[in-house]
N, C-alpha and C positions, 0 to 999 in steps of 0.2 A: 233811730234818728236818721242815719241814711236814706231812707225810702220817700217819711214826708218831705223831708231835705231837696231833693230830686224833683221830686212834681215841684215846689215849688219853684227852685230855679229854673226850671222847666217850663215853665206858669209864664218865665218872663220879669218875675221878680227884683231879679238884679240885671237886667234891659241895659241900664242908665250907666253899670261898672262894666259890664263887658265891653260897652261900646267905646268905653276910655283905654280899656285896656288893649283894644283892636289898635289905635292912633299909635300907640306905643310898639310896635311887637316888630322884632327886626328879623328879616329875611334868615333863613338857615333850619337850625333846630329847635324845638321849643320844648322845655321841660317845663312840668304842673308839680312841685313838690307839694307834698301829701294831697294826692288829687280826689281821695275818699271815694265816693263812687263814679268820679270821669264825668260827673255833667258839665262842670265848670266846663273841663278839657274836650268834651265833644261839642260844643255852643262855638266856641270860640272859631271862626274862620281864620285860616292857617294852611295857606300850599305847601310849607313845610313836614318835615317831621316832627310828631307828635312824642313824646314820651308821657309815660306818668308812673307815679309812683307811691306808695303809703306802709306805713307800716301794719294797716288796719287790714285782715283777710279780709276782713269782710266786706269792706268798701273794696279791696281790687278785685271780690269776685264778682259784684252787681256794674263795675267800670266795664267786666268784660260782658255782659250783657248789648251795650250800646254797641254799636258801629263805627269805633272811633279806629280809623286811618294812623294807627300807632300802635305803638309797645309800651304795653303794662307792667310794673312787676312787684315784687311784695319787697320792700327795701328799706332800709336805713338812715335817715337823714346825715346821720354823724359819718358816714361812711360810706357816699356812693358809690354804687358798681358802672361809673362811667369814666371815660379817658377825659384826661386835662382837655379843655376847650373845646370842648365839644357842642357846647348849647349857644347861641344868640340871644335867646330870649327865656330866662327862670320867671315863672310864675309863682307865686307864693301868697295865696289868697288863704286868709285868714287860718294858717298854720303856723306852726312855730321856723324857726328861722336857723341857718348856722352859715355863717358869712366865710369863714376860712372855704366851706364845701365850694360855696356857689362861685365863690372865685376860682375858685381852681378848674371848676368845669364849663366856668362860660370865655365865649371868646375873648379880644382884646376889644371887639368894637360891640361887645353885646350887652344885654339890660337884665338888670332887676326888680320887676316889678311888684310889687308887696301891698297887700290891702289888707289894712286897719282897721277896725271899728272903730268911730268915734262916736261922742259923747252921746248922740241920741238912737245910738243901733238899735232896733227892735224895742222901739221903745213900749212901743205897746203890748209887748209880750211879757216884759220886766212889769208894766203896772197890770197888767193879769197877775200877775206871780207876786206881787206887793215887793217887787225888789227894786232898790233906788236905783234912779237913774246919777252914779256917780261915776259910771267906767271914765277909766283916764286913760290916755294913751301913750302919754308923755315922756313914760322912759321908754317905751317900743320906738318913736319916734326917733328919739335924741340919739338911742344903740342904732340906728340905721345911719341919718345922717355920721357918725363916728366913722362908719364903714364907708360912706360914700357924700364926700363934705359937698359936694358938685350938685349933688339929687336935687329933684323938682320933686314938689310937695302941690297934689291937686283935694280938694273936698270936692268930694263927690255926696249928694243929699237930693234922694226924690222918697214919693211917696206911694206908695203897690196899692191899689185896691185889691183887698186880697176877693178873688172866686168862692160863693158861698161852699164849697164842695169841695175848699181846700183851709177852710176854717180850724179846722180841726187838725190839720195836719200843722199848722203855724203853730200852735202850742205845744208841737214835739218834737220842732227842727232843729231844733238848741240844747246844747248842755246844759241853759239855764235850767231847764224842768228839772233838774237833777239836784237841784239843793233847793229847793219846796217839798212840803206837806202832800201825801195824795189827797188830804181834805183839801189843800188849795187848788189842788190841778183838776178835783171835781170840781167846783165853782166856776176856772175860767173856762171848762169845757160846755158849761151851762149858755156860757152865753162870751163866744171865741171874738177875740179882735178882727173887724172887717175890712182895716189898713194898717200897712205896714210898714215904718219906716226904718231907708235904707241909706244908714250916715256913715260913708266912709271916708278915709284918706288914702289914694295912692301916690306911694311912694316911689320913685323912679331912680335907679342907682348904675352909676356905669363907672367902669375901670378908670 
């Protein structure tokens, strides 16, 4: 999953999240929780320091591939190996979350920024795979604002014309392929989605 993963965001795919999440990002340190293979974290423009982190080997060893102006490491979300207040800016793009962490190791004046999928993520990869478009987001939502009753709440929604020569790679960039048939995933590979759409929400959270 990581590799076609990569070209696509790579591709440019998600253009439209980076560049909201660029508006957002406050001077100092910048951590990527669970950054998988670092494309997100090497995209992102940052005179800061970079960190990243996952508990996936396998994704932090294709991260140390790139060229990314930081420090990698194989880690824990429940349990960072970093000092109190240390970060400005947590990225938290479409991983799971732990709020006690992220407080403790971001500044007084730093951000949480977290992106969601909403209702129409990939959707055309869900009606390849014949699985509804029902994703909710609504208790991922509600557990943030809890944590940060202040947060700005943005919908981010464009559309990728996906590159014939990465067709193929769209129907493997998701855990969704992993609860289908391979009779279904032979069909949508017969004839692959040639856009992509890319519905999120960012979440914006500070002390």
């Amino acid at each position: 999953m990581f590799e076609p993963r990569r070209r696509l965001i790579s591709s440019g795919m998600y253009a439209s999240v980076l560049s909201e999440i660029e508006k957002e990002i406050v001077k100092g340190n910048l951590l990527d929780v669970g950054t998988g293979e670092g494309t997100f974290l090497d995209l992102i423009p940052f005179s800061g320091n970079k960190f990243g982190f996952d508990i996936a080997k396998d994704g932090i060893e294709m991260a140390t591939e790139l060229e990314i102006q930081g420090f990698l490491s194989l880690s824990d979300l429940t349990n960072l190996p970093f000092a109190d207040q240390t970060f400005s800016t947590i990225l938290n793009i479409f991983t799971p979350s732990n709020y006690h962490e992220f407080k403790r190791v971001m500044t007084d004046d730093g951000v949480v920024l977290k992106i969601v999928p909403d209702q129409f993520y990939l959707r055309e990869l869900r009606e390849s795979y014949g699985i509804p478009l029902d994703y909710d987001n609504h208790a991922v939502v509600e557990r943030f604002k809890e944590e940060f009753p202040k947060r700005i709440q943005k919908e981010i929604r464009s559309v990728f014309e996906i590159p014939e020569a990465l067709r193929q790679d769209f129907l493997e960039m998701s855990p969704l392929e992993w609860a289908v048939s391979s009779e279904v995933k032979a069909l949508a590979h017969q004839n692959p989605p040639k856009t992509a759409t890319v519905h999120v929400q960012l979440l914006i959270g500070r002390k």
